[in-house]
C-alpha positions, 0 to 999 in steps of 0.5 A: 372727329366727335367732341368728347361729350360734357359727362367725359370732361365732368369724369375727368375732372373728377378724377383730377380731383381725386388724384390731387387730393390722393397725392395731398394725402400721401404728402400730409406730413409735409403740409402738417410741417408747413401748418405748423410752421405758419402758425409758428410765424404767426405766433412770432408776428403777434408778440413781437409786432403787436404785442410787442413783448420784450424778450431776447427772442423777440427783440433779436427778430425785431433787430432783423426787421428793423435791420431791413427798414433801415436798408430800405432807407439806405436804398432810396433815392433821395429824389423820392422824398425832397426836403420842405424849403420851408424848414431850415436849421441853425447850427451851433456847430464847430465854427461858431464855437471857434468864433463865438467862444466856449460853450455856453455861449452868451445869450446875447448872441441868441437874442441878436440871432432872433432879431435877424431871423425876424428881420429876414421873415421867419416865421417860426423859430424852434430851439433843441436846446434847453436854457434852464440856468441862468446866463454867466457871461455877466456874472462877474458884473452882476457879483460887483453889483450885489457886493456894492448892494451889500455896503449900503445895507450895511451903512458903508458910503458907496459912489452914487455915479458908480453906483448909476454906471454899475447898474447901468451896465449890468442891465446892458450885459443880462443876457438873460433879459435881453434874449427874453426880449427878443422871444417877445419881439419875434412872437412864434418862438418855441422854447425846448424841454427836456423830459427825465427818465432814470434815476442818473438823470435825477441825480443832483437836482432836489424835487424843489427844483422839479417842481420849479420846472414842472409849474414853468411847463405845467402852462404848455401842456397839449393845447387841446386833449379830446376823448372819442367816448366823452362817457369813459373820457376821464377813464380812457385817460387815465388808460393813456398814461398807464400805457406809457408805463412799460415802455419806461416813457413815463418821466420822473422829472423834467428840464425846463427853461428860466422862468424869465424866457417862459414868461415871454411867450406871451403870444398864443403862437409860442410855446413850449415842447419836450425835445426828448428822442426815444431809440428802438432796442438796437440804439436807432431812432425810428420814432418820434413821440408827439406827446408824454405824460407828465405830472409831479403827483403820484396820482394820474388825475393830477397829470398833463399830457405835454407835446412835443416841440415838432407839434407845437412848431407845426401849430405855431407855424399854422398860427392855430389857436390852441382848441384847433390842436387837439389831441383825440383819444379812446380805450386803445389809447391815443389815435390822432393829432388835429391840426385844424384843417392843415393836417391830421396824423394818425399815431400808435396808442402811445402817440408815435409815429414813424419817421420817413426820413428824407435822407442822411444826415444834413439833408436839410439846409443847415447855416452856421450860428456865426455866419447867421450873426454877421448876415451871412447868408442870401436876403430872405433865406429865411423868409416864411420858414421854420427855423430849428436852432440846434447844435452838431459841435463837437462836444455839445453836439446832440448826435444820434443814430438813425436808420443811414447808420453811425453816430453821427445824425443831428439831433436837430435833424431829426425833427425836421424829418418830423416836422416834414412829415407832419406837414405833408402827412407822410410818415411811414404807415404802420396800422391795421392795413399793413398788419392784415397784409402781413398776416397774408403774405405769412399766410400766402407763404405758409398754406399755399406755398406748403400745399404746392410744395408737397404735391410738386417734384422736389426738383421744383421745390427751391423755386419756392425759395426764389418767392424771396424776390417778388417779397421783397420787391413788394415790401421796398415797393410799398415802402416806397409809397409810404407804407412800412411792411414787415419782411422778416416775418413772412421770409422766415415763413418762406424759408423755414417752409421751403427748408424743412419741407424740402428737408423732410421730403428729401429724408424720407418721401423721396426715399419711397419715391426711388424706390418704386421708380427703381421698380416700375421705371423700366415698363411705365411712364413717367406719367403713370410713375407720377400718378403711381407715386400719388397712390401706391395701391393702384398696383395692386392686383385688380379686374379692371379694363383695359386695352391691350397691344401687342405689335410684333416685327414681320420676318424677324427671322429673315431679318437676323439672318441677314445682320450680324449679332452686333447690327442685330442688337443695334436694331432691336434696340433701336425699334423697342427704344422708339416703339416703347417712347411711342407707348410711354408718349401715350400714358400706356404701360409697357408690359413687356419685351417677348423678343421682338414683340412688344406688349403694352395696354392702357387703362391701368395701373389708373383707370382713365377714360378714352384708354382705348383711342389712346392706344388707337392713336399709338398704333398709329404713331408707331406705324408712323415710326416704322415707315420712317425707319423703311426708309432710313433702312433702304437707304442703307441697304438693310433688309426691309422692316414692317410690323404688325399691330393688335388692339383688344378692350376688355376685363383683364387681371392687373397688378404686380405679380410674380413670386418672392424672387421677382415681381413684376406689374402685367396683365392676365387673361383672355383680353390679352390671349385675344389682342395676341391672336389679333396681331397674328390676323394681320398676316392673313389679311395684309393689314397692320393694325387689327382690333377687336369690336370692343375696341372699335366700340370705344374708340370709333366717336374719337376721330379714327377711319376703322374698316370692318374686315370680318366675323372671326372665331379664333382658335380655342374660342367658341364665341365668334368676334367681329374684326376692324382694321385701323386705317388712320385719322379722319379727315388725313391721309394714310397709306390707302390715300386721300380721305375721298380715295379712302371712303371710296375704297371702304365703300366697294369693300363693304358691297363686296363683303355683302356678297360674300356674306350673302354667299354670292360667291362669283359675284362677290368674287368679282366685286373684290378683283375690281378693288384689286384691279384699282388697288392691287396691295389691298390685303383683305379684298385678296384675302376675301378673294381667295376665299371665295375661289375656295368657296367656288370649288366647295361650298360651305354649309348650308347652315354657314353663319359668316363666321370664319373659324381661324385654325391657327393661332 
C-alpha cells in the first residue's frame, strides 16, 4: 500500500486547522465569557494581592485565602517542620501564680530566674513582657523609709541603729535594683517594648511619660539601617515610614521598661525590641513585623526605625556587633534583613514576613517559672539556647490567634516561630516568583481552559471542574516547600469559567446544537455531525466531489417471499442497521434507504481528501458484514443473502433540499445515476463491487487490488466508461484466494481480455474457459465468455471500438 505523499498530510492538516478555527469561531462567545472572566480575576488578584486595598470585597476574598493557608497549616504533618532545640520558653503560666502569688509578681523571682538560667548555659534570654512601673512588692518598706527621711528633715530625733536596719533592708527588698543586676551578670538579655497604636491605648498616660519612654528606647533602635541607592537614601527613608501610615502601624506612643532595667544593658549583646503582633483582617496572626518606625516628632526626619524583639534575640544570640545587623532598604520600601553571614531574610516593603508556623500552640518546649526557680528541670536544659520568658495564665496570659485556630495561641509562642524561622531562613515565600505563578495558574484556568471549553461536547465540560484537584495539590505542594501561593484566586477562575461557560453553552449553544442533530442525526455520522456543528453552512447546496454508493440485496424479492412480514423487517433492519454503521464508521453520509438499497457517498457536507478509499474500504467491510450474516442465515435456514455494490467519483449537486414541507440533505446528478447503473453491472458480471475509472483513479495508490473488467457505454450515455472490479486489500486474502492465487488469476484475465479486444474471439474464448476450468465461479471470464460465443455466430463491425453498449439500466 502506497504512503499517503507529504502535500496529503500538509492538506489535511490545513484543514484541521480551518475546522478548528471554524468551531472557535462559532463558539466566540463562550471564549469572550472566559476572556472576560480572566480578566475579571485578574483585576481581583492585583487590588486584593498586590494592591492590597481595603474594601468589604476585597477583604471578604482575602478572608477566603487565608482561610485555605490556615487549612494548609491544619494539614501538615508536624514531622516536616521540627522545632530548633535551641529555643526554649519560660512560662508564667497558672502554676507559677498558684505558687508565687498575684501577679505581678516580685522581680526578685525574675533576677534569681536569670542567675539560674545563667548558671544552666543559656545564651539568650528574651522577655514578652514589659517592666515599665516600678516593683510594689517593697513598697511598704520603701514608704517607712521616706517617712523616717521625712522626721529628720524636720529635726525630729530618729534611732540612728533603726535607721541603719531600715535601710539596710530596703536595699535588700529593691527588687527593681536586684533584677538589673542580674540583666548585667547575664549579659544577652533582651528586655521587651511595647508600641501604641489607638487613642485607648493613650488613654491616661500624659506625653511626659512618652517622651520618658521614648528616650529609654530612642538608644535600641535598628543596629544598622542602610539604603540600596545612598543618593535617594534619606528620601527612600522618609518613603519607608510613609508606607506604614495606612495600614495604621505607625505608633502614637510606646511602653517601655524602668530606666533602671535599661540602663543595665550595658553589653553590646543586650538590647531592647517591640513585641507588638499585628493580626490580618479575620483576627489571626500570619505575620510578624521585624521593624517599626517610631519617633515623638511630627517630622519624619527626627524618627528611628526600631526592631523587633525576635531580630535583636537573633543578633544577640549570633553575639553580632550592631553594623552586621542591617537593615536594607530602597524606593519600594524595606527589602532585607542582614544577619552578618548567619542569615539574610527577604521582608515585604513594610519589613514583614510570613510565619511558617511549626505546629499548634506548645509545640516548643515550655517550663514553668516556678518549676525553673527551685531547678526543676534536667541539668543543661537550657545549655546555648534562646530562652523566651512570656506568660499563657489565665488572666495575664498573652493569647492570640493563629492559623490552628481559637483564642488560645501563646503569644510568646509565636515569636519562637519567628525566631526559627529567621534562623533556618524559612518563612513562607510570598514575592515576585509566587505572584507570576499566580498570575499563570489564573491565566492557564482562564485562556486555555476557556478555549478547551468552547470547542469540546459539553458533556466533557465538568471535567474542567475537576482541575480543582491538581490546583490544589500543587499549591499545598509548594507550601510544603515553603512557598505560599494563592488558591482562591485561580479557583474562582476555574469555576466561574467552567460555570458560566457551561451555563451559556448549555442555554443557548446547545440548543442549535439538538436542533440540527435532530435533522441530520438519522443519515450522518456523528463525525460528520461534529464537523457540521463547527460549520453550519456546509449543507448548504454546492458542486463539489464526491463518491457515491449504492449497494442493493440480490433476489430480495425471492427473499420476502420466503419470510413472514414480522422475519421480513427483522432482517431488513438488521442489514440496514449494520450496513449504515459500516458508512457512519467511515465518515460517509447516508443519503437514504430506496427499499432494500442503500445510498451513501462521501466527500461532504466537508470536503476531505481520500473520500474515495474511504468508500473502497466501506465496500469492502460491508461485504465483510454480508458474509458473516451468510453464515449466520444458513445456519438458520433462512434463504441465502448476497448484495451488490457500486462506486462512482465525480461532480454532484449537495445540500439540503427539498421543499417548505420537508427537507432533506442528498445528492443530484449524473455521478449519482452512473454508481446506480454501476451496482446494476454486477449481475451482468458476477461481481460485487464495481466502480468507475474516476474512482479507481483515486483510489488505486492506497492499498486496494482493482481488476479492469470492461469499457461500458450505459444506457442513456454516449461517452463510454472503463470499469474495475474491487477485489480486496493488497497483500490480504479475499474471495478469490491468496494474494499470489489472486495475481495470478488477474493475470490470465488481462491476456484473455486482449484477445477479446483484438477480436480474436476463439482464441479469446479459449484464454477465458481456461480461467473457468480453474476458477469456475469467475463471473466476468463467464461473462466474457459468452460474448465471444455471441461474437463467434455474428461478428461485430468492423468499426467495433471495444465499447460494449448496456441496453439496460
Amino acid at each position: 500500500m502506497a504512503a499517503p505523499s507529504a502535500g496529503f498530510w500538509q492538506r489535511r492538516g490545513l484543514f484541521g486547522l480551518y475546522e478548528l478555527l471554524q468551531s472557535w469561531w462559532r463558539h466566540r462567545v463562550s471564549f469572550v465569557i472566559s476572556v472576560l472572566v480572566t480578566l475579571l480575576a485578574l483585576s481581583l488578584y492585583y487590588f486584593t494581592f498586590v494592591g492590597e486595598r481595603s474594601t468589604p470585597i476585597f477583604n471578604f476574598i482575602q478572608r477566603l485565602e487565608f482561610a485555605s493557608l490556615d487549612t494548609r497549616f491544619r494539614y501538615r504533618p508536624r514531622d516536616i517542620t521540627p522545632v530548633d532545640p535551641r529555643i526554649v520558653i519560660v512560662d508564667i503560666d497558672q502554676h507559677s501564680q498558684e505558687v508565687l502569688g498575684r501577679w505581678p509578681f516580685s522581680r526578685t523571682y525574675f533576677a534569681k530566674m536569670l542567675d539560674i538560667l545563667h548558671e544552666d548555659g543559656a545564651k539568650v534570654a528574651a522577655f514578652d513582657v514589659t517592666f515599665s512601673k516600678p516593683d510594689q512588692s517593697s513598697a511598704p518598706i520603701q514608704a517607712l523609709w521616706a517617712e523616717l527621711e521625712a522626721r529628720g528633715k524636720r529635726g525630729e530625733p530618729i534611732d540612728a541603729a533603726f535607721s541603719m536596719e531600715l535601710q539596710k533592708l530596703a536595699a535588700s527588698y529593691d527588687a527593681d535594683q536586684q533584677f538589673a543586676a542580674a540583666i548585667q551578670s547575664f549579659g544577652a538579655v533582651v528586655l521587651g517594648n511595647f508600641f501604641l497604636h489607638t487613642e485607648a491605648d493613650l488613654r491616661g498616660i500624659d506625653d511626659k511619660t512618652l517622651d520618658a519612654y521614648a528616650n529609654q528606647i530612642a538608644f535600641y533602635s535598628f543596629p544598622s539601617v542602610r539604603p540600596l541607592h545612598p543618593e535617594t537614601g534619606k528620601q527612600d527613608r522618609i518613603g519607608l515610614m510613609e508606607k506604614f501610615a495606612p495600614d495604621n502601624l505607625l505608633p502614637k506612643g510606646a511602653e517601655a521598661n524602668l530606666e533602671v532595667l535599661t540602663s543595665s544593658l550595658s553589653e553590646e549583646a543586650s538590647s531592647t525590641g517591640f513585641f507588638n503582633v499585628y493580626p490580618d483582617v479575620d483576627g489571626v496572626v500570619r505575620q510578624s513585623n521585624l521593624l517599626i518606625p517610631y519617633g515623638r516628632s511630627k517630622d519624619f526626619n527626627d524618627w528611628d526605625i526600631y526592631a523587633s524583639l525576635d531580630v535583636q534575640a537573633v543578633r544577640s544570640y549570633f553575639r553580632l556587633p550592631n553594623e552586621q545587623v542591617v537593615l536594607e532598604f530602597g524606593p519600594v520600601g524595606a527589602y532585607r534583613i542582614l544577619f552578618g553571614q548567619a542569615a539574610q531574610i527577604r521582608t515585604d516593603d513594610l519589613g514583614r514576613v510570613v510565619i511558617n508556623y511549626h505546629g499548634p500552640g506548645y509545640t516548643y518546649p515550655h517550663y514553668s517559672l516556678a518549676d525553673v526557680l527551685v531547678k526543676k528541670f534536667r541539668a543543661e536544659t537550657f545549655k546555648g539556647t534562646i530562652v523566651l520568658i512570656g506568660a499563657t495564665a489565665t488572666g495575664i496570659g498573652d493569647l492570640r490567634t493563629t492559623p490552628y485556630g481559637g483564642l488560645d495561641y501563646p503569644g510568646v509562642e509565636i515569636h519562637a516561630n519567628v525566631i526559627d524561622n529567621i534562623l533556618h531562613q524559612s518563612f513562607l515565600i510570598r514575592g515576585a516568583k509566587q505572584t507570576l505563578t499566580d498570575v499563570l495558574l489564573i491565566l492557564v484556568f482562564g485562556f486555555p481552559l476557556g478555549i478547551w471549553m468552547a470547542l469540546v461536547s459539553p458533556r466533557w465540560m465538568w471535567f474542567g471542574a475537576f482541575l480543582c484537584a491538581p490546583l490544589v495539590a500543587l499549591d499545598y505542594w509548594a507550601f510544603l516547600h515553603g512557598w505560599w501561593l494563592n488558591l482562591t484566586v485561580p479557583a474562582l477562575t476555574l469555576a466561574a469559567n467552567v460555570l458560566l461557560v457551561s451555563l451559556y453553552r448549555s442555554l443557548f449553544e446547545e440548543k442549535e446544537k439538538r436542533r440540527v442533530r435532530s435533522a441530520f442525526g438519522q443519515y450522518l455520522s456523528p463525525e460528520v455531525i461534529r464537523r457540521l456543528l463547527v460549520n453550519p453552512q456546509l449543507v448548504e447546496p454546492k458542486k463539489t466531489e464526491i463518491t457515491v454508493m449504492f449497494s442493493d440485496i440480490r433476489g430480495f424479492t425471492t427473499i420476502s417471499e420466503k419470510l413472514d412480514a414480522q422475519e421480513l423487517a427483522l432482517f431488513l433492519n438488521q442489514y440496514l442497521s449494520d450496513m449504515t454503521s459500516l458508512v457512519f464508521d467511515n465518515h460517509g453520509t447516508l443519503d437514504k434507504y430506496i427499499g432494500d438499497a442503500v445510498m451513501a457517498f462521501w466527500g461532504a457536507p466537508y470536503e476531505e481528501p481520500g473520500h474515495a478509499a474511504k468508500a473502497c474500504k466501506t465496500a469492502l467491510r460491508m461485504m465483510d458484514r454480508v458474509r458473516e450474516m451468510q453464515k449466520q442465515w444458513e445456519a438458520e435456514g433462512k434463504p441465502h443473502l448476497d448484495i451488490g455494490i457500486g462506486l462512482n467519483t465525480g461532480v454532484a449537486s449537495v445540500g439540503n433540499m427539498g421543499s417548505a414541507l420537508r427537507r432533506g440533505y442528498t445528492a443530484l446528478g449524473d455521478t449519482v445515476n452512473l454508481s446506480s447503473r454501476l451496482e446494476g453491472l454486477n449481475k451482468d458480471y458476477g461481481t460485487h463491487i464495481i466502480v468507475n475509472e474516476s474512482t479507481y483513479e483515486e483510489a488505486k495508490d492506497s492499498g486496494f487490488v482493482f481488476r479492469e473488467l470492461d469499457l461500458i457505454r450505459v444506457k442513456g450515455k454516449l461517452q463510454p466508461v472503463t470499469i474495475c472490479e474491487l477485489i480486496g486489500r493488497a497483500g490480504e486474502n479475499s474471495d478469490y484466494g491468496a494474494p499470489e492465487e489472486v495475481r495470478t488469476r488477474l493475470e490470465l484475465f488481462k491476456n484473455a481480455r486482449a484477445l477479446y479486444c483484438q477480436r480474436e474471439w476463439q482464441a479469446a474464448q479459449d484464454a477465458f474457459q481456461k480461467i473457468l476450468d480453474q476458477w469456475p465461479d469467475d463471473g466476468p471470464s463467464r461473462a466474457y465468455w459468452k460474448r465471444c460465443q455471441d461474437y463467434l455466430f455474428e461478428e461485430p463491425s468492423s468499426t467495433w471500438d471495444g465499447v460494449f453498449t448496456m441496453t439496460h439500466k
